[in-house]
C-alpha positions as CSV (number, residue, x, y, z in Angstrom):
1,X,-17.2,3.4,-18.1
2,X,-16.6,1.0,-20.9
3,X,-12.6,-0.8,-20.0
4,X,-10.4,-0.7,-23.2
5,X,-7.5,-3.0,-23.3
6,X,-3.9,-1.8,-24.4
7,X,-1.2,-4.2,-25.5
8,X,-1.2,-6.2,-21.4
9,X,-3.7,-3.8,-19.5
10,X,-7.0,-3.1,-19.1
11,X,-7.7,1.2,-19.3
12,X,-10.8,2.0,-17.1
13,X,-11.4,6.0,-16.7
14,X,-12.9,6.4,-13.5
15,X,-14.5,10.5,-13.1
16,X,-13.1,12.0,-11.0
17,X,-15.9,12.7,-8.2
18,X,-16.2,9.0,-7.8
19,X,-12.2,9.1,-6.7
20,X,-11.8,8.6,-3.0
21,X,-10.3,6.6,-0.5
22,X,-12.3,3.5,-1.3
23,X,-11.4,3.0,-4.6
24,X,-8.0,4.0,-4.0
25,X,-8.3,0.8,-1.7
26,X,-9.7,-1.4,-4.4
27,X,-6.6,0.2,-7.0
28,X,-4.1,-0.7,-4.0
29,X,-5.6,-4.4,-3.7
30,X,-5.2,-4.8,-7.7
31,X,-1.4,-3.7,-7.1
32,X,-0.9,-5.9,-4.8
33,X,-2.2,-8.8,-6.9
34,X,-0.3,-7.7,-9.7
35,X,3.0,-8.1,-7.1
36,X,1.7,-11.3,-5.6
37,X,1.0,-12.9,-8.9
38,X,5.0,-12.9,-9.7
39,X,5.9,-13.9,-6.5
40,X,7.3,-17.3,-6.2
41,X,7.6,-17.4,-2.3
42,X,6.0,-20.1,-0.7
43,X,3.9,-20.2,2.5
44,X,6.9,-21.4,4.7
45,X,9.3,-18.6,3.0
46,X,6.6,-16.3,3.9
47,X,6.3,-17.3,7.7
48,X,10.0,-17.9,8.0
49,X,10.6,-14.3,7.2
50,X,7.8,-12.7,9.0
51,X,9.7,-14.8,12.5
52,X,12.9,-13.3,11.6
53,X,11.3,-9.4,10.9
54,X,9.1,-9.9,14.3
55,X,12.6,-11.2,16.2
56,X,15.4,-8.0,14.3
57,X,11.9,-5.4,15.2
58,X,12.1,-6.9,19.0
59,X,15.4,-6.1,19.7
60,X,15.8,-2.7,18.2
61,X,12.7,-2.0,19.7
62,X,14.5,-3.7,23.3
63,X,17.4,-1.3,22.4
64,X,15.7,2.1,21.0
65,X,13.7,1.8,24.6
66,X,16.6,0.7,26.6
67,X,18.7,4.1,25.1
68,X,15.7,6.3,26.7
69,X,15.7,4.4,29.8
70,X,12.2,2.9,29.2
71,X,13.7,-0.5,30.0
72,X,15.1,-1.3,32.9
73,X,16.4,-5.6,31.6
């Protein structure tokens, strides 16, 4: 496997018996980093909006229970 850069990228051909779900982990971290990289959130944007997702999943979760009658509050 000898990598072969085009314009931005790096091309590695990977065969594909050597294709499974661990390097499709390893191609999902390199996507990620790729997203990250641009990001220009900071640490306290970051937790601020993991509170507010963690609070808005509580109460539908309060309410999609509460609807079946898992809930009693």
């Amino acid at each position: 496997m000898k990598p072969k850069q085009v314009e931005d990228d790096i091309v590695i051909r990977i065969p594909r018996k050597l294709y499974n779900r661990r390097m499709r982990n390893i191609l999902s971290q390199i996507e990620h980093l790729k997203i990250v990289s641009k990001s220009k959130a900071t640490e306290k944007d970051i937790t601020a909006f993991l509170a507010f997702a963690k609070r808005e999943r509580g109460k539908m979760m309060k309410s999609f229970l509460k609807e079946r009658g898992l809930v009693i509050k």
